[in-house]
C-alpha positions in Angstrom: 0.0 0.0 0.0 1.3 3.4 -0.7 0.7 6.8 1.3 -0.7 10.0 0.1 -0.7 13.6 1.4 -3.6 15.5 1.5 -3.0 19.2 3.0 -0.4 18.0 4.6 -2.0 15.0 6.2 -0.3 11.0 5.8 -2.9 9.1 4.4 -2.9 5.7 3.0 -3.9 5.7 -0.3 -6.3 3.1 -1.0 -8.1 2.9 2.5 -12.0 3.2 1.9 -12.7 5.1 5.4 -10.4 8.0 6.2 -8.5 8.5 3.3 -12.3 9.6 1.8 -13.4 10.9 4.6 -10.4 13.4 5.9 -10.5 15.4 2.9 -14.0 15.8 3.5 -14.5 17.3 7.0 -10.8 18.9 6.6 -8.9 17.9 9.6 -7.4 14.7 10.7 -9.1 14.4 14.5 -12.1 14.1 12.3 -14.0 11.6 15.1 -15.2 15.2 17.0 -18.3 13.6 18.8 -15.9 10.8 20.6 -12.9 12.9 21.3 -15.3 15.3 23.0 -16.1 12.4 25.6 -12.6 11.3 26.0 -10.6 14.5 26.3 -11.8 15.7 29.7 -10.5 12.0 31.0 -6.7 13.3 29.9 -5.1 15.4 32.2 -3.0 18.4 31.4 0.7 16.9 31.1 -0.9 13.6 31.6 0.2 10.0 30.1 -2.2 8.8 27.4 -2.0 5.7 25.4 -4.0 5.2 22.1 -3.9 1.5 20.9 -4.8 0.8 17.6 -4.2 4.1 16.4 -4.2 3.5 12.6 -3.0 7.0 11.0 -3.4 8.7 14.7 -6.7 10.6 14.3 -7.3 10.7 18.4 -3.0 10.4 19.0 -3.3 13.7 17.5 -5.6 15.0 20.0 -4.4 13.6 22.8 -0.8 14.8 22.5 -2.9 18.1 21.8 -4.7 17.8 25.2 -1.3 16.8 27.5 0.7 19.2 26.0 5.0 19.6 25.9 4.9 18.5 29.5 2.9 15.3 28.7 3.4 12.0 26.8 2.0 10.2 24.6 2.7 6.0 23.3 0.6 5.1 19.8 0.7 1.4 19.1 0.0 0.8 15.5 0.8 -2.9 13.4 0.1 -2.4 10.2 3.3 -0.8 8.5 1.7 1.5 6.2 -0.5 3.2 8.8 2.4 3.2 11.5 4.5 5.3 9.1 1.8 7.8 9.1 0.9 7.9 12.7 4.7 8.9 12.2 4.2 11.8 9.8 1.0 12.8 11.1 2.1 13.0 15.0 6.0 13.4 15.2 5.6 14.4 18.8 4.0 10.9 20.1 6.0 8.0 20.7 4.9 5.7 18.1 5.6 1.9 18.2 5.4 -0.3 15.2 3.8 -3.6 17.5 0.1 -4.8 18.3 -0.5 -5.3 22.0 -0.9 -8.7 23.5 -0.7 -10.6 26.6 2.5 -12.1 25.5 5.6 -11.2 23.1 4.3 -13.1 19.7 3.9 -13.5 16.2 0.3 -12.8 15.0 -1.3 -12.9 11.5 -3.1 -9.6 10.5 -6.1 -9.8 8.1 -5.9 -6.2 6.1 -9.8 -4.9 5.5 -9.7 -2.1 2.6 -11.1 0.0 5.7 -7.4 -0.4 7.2 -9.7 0.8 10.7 -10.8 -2.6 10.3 -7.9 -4.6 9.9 -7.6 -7.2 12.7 -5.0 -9.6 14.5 -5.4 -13.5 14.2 -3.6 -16.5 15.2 -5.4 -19.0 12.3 -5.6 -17.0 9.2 -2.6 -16.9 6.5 -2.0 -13.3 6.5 1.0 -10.3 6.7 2.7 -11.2 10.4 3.1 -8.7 12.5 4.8 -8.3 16.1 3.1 -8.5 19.3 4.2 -7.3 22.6 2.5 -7.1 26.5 2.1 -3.5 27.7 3.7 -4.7 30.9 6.9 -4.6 28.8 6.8 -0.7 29.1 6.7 0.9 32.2 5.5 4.2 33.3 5.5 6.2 36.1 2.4 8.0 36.0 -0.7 6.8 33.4 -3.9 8.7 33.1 -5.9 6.9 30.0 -5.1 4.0 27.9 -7.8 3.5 24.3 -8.4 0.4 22.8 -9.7 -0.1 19.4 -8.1 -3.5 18.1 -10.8 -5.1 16.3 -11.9 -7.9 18.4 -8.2 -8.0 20.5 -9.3 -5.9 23.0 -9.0 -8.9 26.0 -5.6 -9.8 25.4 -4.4 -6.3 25.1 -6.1 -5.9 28.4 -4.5 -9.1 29.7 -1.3 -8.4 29.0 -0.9 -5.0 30.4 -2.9 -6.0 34.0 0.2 -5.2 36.0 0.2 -1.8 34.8 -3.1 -1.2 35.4 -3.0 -2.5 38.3 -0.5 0.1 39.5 -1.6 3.2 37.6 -5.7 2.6 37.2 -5.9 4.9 34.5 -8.8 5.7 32.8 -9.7 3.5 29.5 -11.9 3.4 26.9 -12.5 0.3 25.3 -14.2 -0.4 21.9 -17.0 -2.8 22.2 -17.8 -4.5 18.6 -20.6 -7.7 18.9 -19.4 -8.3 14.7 -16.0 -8.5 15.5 -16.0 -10.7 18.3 -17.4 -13.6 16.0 -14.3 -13.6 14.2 -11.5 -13.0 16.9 -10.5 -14.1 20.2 -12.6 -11.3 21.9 -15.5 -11.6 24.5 -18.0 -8.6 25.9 -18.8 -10.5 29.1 -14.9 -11.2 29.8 -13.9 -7.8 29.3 -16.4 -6.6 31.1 -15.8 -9.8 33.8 -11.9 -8.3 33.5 -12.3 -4.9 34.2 -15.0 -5.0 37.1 -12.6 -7.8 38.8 -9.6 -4.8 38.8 -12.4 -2.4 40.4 -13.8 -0.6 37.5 -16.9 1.0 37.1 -18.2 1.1 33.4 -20.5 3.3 31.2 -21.5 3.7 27.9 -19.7 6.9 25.9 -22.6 7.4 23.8 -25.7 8.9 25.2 -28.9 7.1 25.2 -27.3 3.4 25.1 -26.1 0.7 27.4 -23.6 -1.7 28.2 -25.3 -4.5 25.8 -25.7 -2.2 22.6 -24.1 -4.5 20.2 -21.3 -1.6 19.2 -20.4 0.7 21.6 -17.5 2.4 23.4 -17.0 2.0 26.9 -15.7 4.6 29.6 -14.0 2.7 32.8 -13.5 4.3 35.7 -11.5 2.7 38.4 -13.8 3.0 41.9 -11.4 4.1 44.1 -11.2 7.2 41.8 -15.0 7.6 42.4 -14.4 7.7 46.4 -11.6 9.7 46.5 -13.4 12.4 43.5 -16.1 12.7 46.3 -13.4 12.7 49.1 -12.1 16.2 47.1 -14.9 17.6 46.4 -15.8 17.5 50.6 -12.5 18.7 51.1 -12.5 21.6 48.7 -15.9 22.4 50.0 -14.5 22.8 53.7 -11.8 24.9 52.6 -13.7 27.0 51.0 -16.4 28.0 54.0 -12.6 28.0 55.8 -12.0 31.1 53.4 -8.8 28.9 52.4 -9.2 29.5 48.9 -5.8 28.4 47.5 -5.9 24.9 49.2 -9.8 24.2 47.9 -8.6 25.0 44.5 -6.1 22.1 44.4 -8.6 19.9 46.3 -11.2 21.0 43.4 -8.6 20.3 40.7 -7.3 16.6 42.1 -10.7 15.5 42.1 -11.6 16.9 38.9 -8.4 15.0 37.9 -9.8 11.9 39.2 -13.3 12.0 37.4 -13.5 15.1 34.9 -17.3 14.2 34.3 -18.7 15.6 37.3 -20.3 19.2 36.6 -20.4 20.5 40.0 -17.0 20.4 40.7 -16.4 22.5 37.7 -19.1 24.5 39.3 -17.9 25.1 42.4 -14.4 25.4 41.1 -15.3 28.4 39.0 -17.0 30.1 42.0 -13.8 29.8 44.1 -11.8 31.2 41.3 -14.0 33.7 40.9 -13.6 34.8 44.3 -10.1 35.0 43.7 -10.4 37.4 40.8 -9.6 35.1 38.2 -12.9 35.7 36.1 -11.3 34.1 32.8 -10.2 31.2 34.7 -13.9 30.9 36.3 -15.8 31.4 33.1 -14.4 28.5 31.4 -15.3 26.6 34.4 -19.0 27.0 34.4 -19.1 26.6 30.5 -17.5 23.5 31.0 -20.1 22.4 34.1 -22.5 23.4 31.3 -21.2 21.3 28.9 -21.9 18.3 31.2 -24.9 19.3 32.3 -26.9 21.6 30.4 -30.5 21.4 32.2 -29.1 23.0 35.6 -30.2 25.9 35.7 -28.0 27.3 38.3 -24.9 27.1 36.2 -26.2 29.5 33.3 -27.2 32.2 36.2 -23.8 31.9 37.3 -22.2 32.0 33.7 -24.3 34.9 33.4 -23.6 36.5 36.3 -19.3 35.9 35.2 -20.3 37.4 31.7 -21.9 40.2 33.4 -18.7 40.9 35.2 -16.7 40.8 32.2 -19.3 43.2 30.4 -20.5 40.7 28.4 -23.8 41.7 28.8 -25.7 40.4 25.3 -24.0 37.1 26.2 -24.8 37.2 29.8 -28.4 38.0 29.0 -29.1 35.1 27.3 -27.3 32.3 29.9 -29.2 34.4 32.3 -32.7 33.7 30.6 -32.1 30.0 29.8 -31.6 29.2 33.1 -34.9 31.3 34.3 -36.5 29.5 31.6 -35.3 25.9 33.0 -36.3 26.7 36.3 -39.0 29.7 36.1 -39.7 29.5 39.9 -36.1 29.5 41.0 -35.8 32.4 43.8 -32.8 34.5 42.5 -32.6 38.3 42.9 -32.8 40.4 39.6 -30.9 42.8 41.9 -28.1 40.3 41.8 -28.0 40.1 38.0 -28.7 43.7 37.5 -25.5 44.8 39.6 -23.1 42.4 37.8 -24.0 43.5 34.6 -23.6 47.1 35.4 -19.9 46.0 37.0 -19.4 45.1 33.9 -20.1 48.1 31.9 -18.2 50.6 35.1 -15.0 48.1 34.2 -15.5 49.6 30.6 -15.0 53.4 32.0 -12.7 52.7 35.2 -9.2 52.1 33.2 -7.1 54.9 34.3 -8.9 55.7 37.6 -7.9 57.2 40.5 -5.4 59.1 38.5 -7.6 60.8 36.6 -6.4 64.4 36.5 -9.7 66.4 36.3 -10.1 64.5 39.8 -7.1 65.2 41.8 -8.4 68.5 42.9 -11.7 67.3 43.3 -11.2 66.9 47.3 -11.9 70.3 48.5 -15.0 71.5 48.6 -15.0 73.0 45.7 -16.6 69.8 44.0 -19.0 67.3 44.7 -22.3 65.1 44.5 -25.3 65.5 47.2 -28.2 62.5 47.7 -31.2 63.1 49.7 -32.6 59.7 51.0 -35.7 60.0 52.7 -37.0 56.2 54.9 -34.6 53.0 55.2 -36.0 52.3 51.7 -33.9 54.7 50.2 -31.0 54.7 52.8 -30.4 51.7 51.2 -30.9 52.6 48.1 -28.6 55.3 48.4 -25.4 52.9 50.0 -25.9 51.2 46.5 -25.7 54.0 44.5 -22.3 55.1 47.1 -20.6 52.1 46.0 -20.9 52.8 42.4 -19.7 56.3 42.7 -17.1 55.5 45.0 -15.6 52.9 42.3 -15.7 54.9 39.3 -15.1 58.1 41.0 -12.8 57.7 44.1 -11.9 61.1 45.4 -15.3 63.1 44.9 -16.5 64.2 47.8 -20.1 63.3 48.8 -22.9 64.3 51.1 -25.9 62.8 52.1 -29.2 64.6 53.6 -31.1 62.0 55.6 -33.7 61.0 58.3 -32.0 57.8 58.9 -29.4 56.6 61.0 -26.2 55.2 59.2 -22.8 54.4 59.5 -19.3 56.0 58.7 -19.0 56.0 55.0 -15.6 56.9 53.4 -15.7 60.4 52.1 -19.4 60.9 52.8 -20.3 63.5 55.3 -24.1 62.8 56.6 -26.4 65.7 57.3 -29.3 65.1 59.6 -32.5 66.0 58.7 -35.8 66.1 61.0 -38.5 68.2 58.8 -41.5 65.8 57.7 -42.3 67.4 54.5 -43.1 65.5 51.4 -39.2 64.3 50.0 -39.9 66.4 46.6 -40.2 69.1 48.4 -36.9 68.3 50.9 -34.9 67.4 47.4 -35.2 71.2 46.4 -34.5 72.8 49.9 -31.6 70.8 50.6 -30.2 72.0 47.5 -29.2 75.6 49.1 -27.9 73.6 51.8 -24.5 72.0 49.4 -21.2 72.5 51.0 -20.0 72.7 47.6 -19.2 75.3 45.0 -20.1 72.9 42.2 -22.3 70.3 42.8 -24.2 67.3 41.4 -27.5 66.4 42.5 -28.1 62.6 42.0 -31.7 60.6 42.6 -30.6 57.7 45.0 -31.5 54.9 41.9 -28.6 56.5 40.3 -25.6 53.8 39.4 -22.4 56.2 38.3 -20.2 53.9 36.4 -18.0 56.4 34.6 -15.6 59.6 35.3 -18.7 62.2 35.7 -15.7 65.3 36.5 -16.5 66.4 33.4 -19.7 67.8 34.4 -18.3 70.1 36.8 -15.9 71.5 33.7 -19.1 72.1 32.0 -20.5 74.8 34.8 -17.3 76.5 33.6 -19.5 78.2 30.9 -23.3 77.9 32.4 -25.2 77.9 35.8 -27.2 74.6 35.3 -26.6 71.3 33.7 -29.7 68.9 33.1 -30.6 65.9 30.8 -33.8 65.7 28.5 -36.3 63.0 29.3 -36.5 60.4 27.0 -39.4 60.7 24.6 -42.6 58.7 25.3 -46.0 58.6 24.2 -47.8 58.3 27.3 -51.4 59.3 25.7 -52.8 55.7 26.0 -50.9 52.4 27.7 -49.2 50.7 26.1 -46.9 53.9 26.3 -45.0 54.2 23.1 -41.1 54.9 22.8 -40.8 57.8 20.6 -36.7 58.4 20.9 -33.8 59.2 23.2 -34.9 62.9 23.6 -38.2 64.2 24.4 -38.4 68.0 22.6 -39.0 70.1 26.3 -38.9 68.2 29.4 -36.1 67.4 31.6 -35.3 64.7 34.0 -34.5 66.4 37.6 -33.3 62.5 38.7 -29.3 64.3 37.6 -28.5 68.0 37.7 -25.3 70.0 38.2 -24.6 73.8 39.6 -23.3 76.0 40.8 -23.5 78.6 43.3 -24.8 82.2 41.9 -27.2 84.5 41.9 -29.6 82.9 39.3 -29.2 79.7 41.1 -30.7 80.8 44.2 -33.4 82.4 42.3 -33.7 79.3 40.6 -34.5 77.3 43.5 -36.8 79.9 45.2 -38.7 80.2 42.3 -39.2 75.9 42.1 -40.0 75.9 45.9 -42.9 78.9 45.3 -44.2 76.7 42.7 -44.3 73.4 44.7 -45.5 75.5 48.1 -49.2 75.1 47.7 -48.9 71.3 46.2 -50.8 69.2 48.7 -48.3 66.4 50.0 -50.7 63.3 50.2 -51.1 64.3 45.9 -47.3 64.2 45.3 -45.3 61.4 44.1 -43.0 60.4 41.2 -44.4 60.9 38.3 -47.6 63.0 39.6 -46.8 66.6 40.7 -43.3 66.0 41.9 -40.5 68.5 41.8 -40.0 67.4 37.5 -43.4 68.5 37.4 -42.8 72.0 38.6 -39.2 72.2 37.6 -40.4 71.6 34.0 -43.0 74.4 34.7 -40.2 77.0 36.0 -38.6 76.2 32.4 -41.6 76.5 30.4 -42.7 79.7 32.3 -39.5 81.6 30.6 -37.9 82.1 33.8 -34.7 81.4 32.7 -34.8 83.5 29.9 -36.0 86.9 32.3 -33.2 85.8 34.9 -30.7 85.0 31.9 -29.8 82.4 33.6 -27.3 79.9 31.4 -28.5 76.3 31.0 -26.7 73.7 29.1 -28.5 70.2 28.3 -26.4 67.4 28.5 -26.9 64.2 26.7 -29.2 61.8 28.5 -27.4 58.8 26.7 -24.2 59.1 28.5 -25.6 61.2 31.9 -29.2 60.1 32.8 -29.6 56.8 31.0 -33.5 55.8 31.8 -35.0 52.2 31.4 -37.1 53.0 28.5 -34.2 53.7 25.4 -32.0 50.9 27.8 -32.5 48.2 24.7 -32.3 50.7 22.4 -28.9 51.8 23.5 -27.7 48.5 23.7 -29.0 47.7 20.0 -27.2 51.4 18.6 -24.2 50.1 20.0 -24.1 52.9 22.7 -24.9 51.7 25.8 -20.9 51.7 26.9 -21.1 55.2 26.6 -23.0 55.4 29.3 -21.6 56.7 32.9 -24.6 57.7 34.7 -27.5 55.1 34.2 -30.7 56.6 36.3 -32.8 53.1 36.9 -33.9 50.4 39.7 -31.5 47.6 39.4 -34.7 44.9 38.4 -35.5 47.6 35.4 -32.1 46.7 34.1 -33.0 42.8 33.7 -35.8 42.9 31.4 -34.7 45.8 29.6 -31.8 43.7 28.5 -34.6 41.0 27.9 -36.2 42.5 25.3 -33.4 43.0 23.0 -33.7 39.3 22.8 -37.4 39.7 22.6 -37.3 42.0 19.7 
């Protein structure tokens, strides 16, 4: 028989299987579906052995998986097909014998599917050599293939010392056709392998141990008890907040059985906690891949693409695993607040050292919330977080009714008047310590550098964002654009102190004076309302007051244009996003939607 190359590849030139078939899917580890379900069983710098490796279409892939620090033995008899395991995989120690359970001469009947070419002691054929696999000896051995045609027992027999010591993993080819015309026997293989303390399982879903072809995943059952014994272990360290040792405890059992999905899991969660995000995504795709109905593991992918600002991709793990377990109790909150880590990661490269910040300490600068009930305190200690991370040095200050604790760079001002909050948002605004200041709604998320805004009052009194525009005539409320043509959005304003401004404010608490309280809420005679009244009455023209509008897609992002942001492309512009943390969810939702 001759050999041919094809892009490269050693094939044999008259074979009816893979010589056709190579050329056709257009790579030499052609078998995907079977290599997926033998890979994870091959460690990283691992010992695999593939026996019967014909032109080494797995050898490849397993000297791919263990890598320069790993090894790899191919055992190939026919001549033709060793020499292009040879070319094929130079890197894999390849070995010109059939296994056996004793050093011999066999007979080897050539199939025009050379896959299928078999050993034989009574047939008048090409003679090959035979050797034991206890000849060779190792000193570590993670996975050992067979796929010998019907010689699959004596292979096994003659290497039981070695497995024995090592109890690798192995996967054994199972062939009821072949067995008629060799030595071979399913029962005493399987007899063989359960007397050395093997578990066994079918490769291929949706079929047993009796399917007349099959391949065959053993296990050795001490791995089983020790895998477990890890996974405890790794789980103690871990509520030990011993990270570190519950990452090797993870990894040694994964190494013992790579097929269990929660110790992928859990492994990506403790890496995660560790900062290694990259590390701890590949982990919960690869528990995925084992298990893709648990619903817990895309929440947590999601959650990890979130981080990573991922968020079309985090978004859809995030609503397949709602939609495998819709009454699973997890907080939106939870989801929400990942996904916007994400995008302040986006905006936070260069910070603290942002220049336009570094004088930003002194009074001169800074944001003021007003959080009115323990409702909004907390509200407002999520909304400090955010602002502290993307904007370190800028001072805060906080009017409240509520007790709370030292914040860093927050100063808390008491307040004990009872009025209606919409009203106490526009007092307190006479009350800023600061020159400049920023007035933020407590379900405000800052996740960019917002200095800017103070350079803007460089050249006007008053900085304010245009509500987005919305058809609110009849429900279901129409979205009309990112800008609505005259009303603004009193959630995020800036100024500074002046004349005008104190007019300003006067002239917004007149108009809210007579509002009766009990008729005043969001949306319904609130401070917007009257704000937007001051502006149309032509105030700020008589006073000349200057006003600039700043863009609401990048300072006072609001849940309705959220999925259209995201579809423009613009949404990591985006450094002040005014919304409750469950609006974000299904906002993000209906991009899929649409």
């Amino acid at each position: 028989m001759a050999i041919k190359f094809w892009n490269g590849i050693a094939l044999i030139a008259d074979d009816t299987y893979r010589t056709q078939l190579i050329p056709k899917v257009g790579r030499l580890d052609h078998d995907q579906s079977l290599l997926k379900e033998i890979l994870p069983h091959i460690p990283r710098g691992g010992v695999a052995i593939d026996v019967g490796t014909n032109i080494g279409d797995h050898t490849i892939a397993y000297l791919n998986k263990v890598g320069i620090t790993g090894r790899v033995l191919g055992f190939e008899p026919l001549p033709e097909a060793y020499e292009c395991l040879r070319l094929n995989v130079p890197g894999a120690e390849s070995y010109n014998y059939a296994l056996s359970d004793q050093e011999e001469t066999l007979n080897l009947v050539i199939r025009p599917n050379t896959g299928e070419s078999f050993c034989s002691y009574s047939e008048n054929s090409q003679t090959i050599r035979a050797v034991p696999l206890d000849s060779f000896e190792f000193t570590q051995l993670d996975l050992i293939k067979f796929d010998v045609e019907g010689w699959e027992l004596k292979a096994l027999k003659g290497g039981e010392e070695t497995i024995y010591q090592h109890q690798p993993r192995m996967v054994i080819e199972i062939n009821e056709n072949v067995f008629k015309r060799t030595l071979g026997n399913r029962q005493e293989i399987y007899d063989f392998l359960r007397r050395h303390d093997y578990e066994l399982q079918p490769i291929q879903p949706k079929t047993s141990l009796n399917t007349q072809r099959i391949d065959v995943l053993a296990i050795p059952a001490k791995a089983q008890y020790f895998c477990g014994f890890q996974h405890k272990l790794a789980e103690a360290y871990t509520a030990n907040s011993q990270l570190d040792q519950a990452i090797i405890a993870y990894r040694r059992g994964i190494g013992l059985n790579p097929t269990i999905s929660s110790s992928h899991h859990n492994l990506g969660e403790v890496l995660e906690k560790q900062g290694h995000l990259e590390a701890a995504i590949a982990s919960y795709r690869k528990a995925i891949e084992l298990n893709r109905d648990h619903h817990q593991y895309h929440i947590t992918l999601g959650k990890a693409l979130a981080r990573k600002g991922m968020a079309a991709e985090a978004v859809a793990e995030y609503r397949l695993g709602m939609s495998l377990n819709p009454n699973f109790q997890w907080s939106e909150d939870n989801f929400a607040e990942a996904l916007l880590e994400g995008v302040y990661k986006h905006h936070s490269k260069g910070f603290p050292g942002n220049p336009s910040q570094k004088n930003d300490t002194s009074h001169d600068c800074g944001v003021i919330y007003l959080a009115i009930g323990e409702k909004f305190k907390q509200e407002f200690i999520n909304a400090y977080k955010f602002l502290k991370k993307s904007n370190p040095t800028l001072p805060i200050s906080l009017f409240t009714d509520c007790p709370i604790g030292e914040l860093d760079g927050c100063t808390v001002y008491p307040l004990k008047d009872q009025k209606n909050p919409h009203k106490l948002k526009v007092e307190i605004l006479k009350k800023s310590p600061y020159q400049k200041t920023i007035f933020l709604d407590t379900d405000t998320l800052v996740v960019g550098d917002i200095s800017e805004i103070f350079s803007f009052l460089n050249d006007c009194d008053f900085c304010i964002a245009k509500t987005p525009n919305i058809d609110y005539s009849k429900p279901p409320y129409k979205y009309l654009g990112y800008e609505s043509p005259k009303t603004m959005n009193t959630g995020v304003f800036a100024f500074k102190k002046s004349q005008f401004i104190t007019k300003m404010i006067d002239g917004w608490i007149t108009l809210m004076s007579e509002q009766d309280d009990s008729d005043m809420r969001a949306g319904h005679f609130a401070d917007q309302y009257y704000f937007n009244q001051l502006l149309q009455s032509g105030f700020f023209e008589q006073e000349e007051g200057k006003v600039k509008v700043i863009d609401n897609k990048i300072y006072n992002v609001r849940p309705q244009p959220l999925s259209h942001l995201i579809k423009d492309g613009l949404f990591n512009q985006a450094k002040i996003i005014h919304l409750r943390l469950p609006a974000f969810v299904p906002s993000l939702i209906s991009i899929k939607k649409n």
